[in-house]
C-alpha positions in Angstrom: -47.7 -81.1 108.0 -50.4 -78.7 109.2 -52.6 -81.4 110.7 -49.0 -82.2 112.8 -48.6 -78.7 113.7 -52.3 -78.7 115.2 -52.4 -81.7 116.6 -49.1 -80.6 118.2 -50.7 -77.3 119.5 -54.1 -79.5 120.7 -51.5 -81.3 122.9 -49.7 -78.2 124.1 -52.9 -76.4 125.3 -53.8 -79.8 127.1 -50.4 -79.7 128.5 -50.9 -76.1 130.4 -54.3 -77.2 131.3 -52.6 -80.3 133.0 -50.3 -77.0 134.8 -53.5 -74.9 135.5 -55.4 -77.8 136.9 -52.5 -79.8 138.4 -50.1 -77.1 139.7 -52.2 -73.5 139.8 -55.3 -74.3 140.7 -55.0 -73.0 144.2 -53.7 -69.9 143.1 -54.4 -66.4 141.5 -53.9 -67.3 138.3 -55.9 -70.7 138.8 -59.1 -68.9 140.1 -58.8 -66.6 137.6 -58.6 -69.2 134.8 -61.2 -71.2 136.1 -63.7 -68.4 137.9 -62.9 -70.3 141.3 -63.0 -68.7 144.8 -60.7 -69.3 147.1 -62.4 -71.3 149.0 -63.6 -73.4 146.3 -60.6 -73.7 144.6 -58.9 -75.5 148.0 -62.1 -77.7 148.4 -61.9 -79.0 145.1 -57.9 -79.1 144.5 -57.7 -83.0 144.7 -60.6 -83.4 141.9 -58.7 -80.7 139.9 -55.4 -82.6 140.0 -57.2 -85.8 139.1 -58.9 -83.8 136.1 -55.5 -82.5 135.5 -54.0 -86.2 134.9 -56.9 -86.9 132.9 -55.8 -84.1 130.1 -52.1 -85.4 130.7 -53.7 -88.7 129.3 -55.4 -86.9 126.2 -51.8 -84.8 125.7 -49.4 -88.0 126.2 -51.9 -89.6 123.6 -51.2 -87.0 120.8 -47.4 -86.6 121.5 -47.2 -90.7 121.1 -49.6 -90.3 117.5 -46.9 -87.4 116.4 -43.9 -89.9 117.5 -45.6 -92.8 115.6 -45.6 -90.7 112.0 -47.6 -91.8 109.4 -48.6 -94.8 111.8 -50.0 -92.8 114.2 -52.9 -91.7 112.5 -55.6 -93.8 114.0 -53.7 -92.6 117.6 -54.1 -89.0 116.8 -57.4 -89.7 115.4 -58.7 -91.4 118.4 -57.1 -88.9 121.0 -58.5 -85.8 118.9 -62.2 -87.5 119.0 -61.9 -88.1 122.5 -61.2 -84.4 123.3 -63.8 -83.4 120.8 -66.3 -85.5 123.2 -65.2 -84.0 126.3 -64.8 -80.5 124.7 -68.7 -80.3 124.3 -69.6 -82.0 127.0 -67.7 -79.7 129.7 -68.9 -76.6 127.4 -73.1 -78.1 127.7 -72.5 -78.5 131.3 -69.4 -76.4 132.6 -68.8 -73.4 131.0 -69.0 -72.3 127.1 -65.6 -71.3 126.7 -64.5 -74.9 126.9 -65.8 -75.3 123.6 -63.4 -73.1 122.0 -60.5 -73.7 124.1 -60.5 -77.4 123.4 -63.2 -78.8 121.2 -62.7 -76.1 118.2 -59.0 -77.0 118.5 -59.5 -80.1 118.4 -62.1 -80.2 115.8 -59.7 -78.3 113.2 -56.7 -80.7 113.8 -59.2 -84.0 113.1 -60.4 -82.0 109.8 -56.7 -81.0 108.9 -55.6 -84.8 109.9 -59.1 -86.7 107.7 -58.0 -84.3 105.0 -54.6 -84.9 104.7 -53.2 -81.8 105.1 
């Protein structure tokens, strides 16, 4: 049950990521999110909607691993690894707050899911 809520909550902060990157990016609240400029935030916004589809992927991935139930823990369990991946590697070589937005998140749902909680 709690692994279920976290991995729901992993796929609700990937979710408003996909909004942020997808939808807000070229906006106040975008820049401010993200640390753009203006101007750098309309250069970029077609690679940030392209990164945003990419965390719709990792989201869609844990909803279908909740819909499956019991069956879906090798779905959850991929997805969750996979954000794990990406969580330290935009934190090494973006910015450090990526690790606790999504990698710590996703970290504590894999451990909740392993453990059987």
């Amino acid at each position: 049950m709690i692994a279920n809520v976290l991995v729901g909550l992993v796929a609700l902060i990937h979710a408003y990521i996909v909004y942020l990157e997808m939808v807000l990016w070229d906006t106040p609240r975008g820049h401010k999110a993200f640390g753009l400029t203006p101007e750098f935030a309309t250069a970029s916004k077609v690679l940030a909607a392209n990164q945003g589809l990419y965390n719709g992927f990792l989201a869609a991935g844990l909803v279908w691993g909740l819909y499956l139930g019991g069956a879906g823990f090798q779905v959850k369990t991929f997805f969750l690894i996979c954000i794990v991946v990406a969580g330290l590697y935009g934190a090494a070589t973006a910015n450090r707050k990526i690790l606790y937005i999504q990698a710590l998140p996703a970290a504590l749902a894999l451990a909740a899911l392993w453990l059987g909680w």
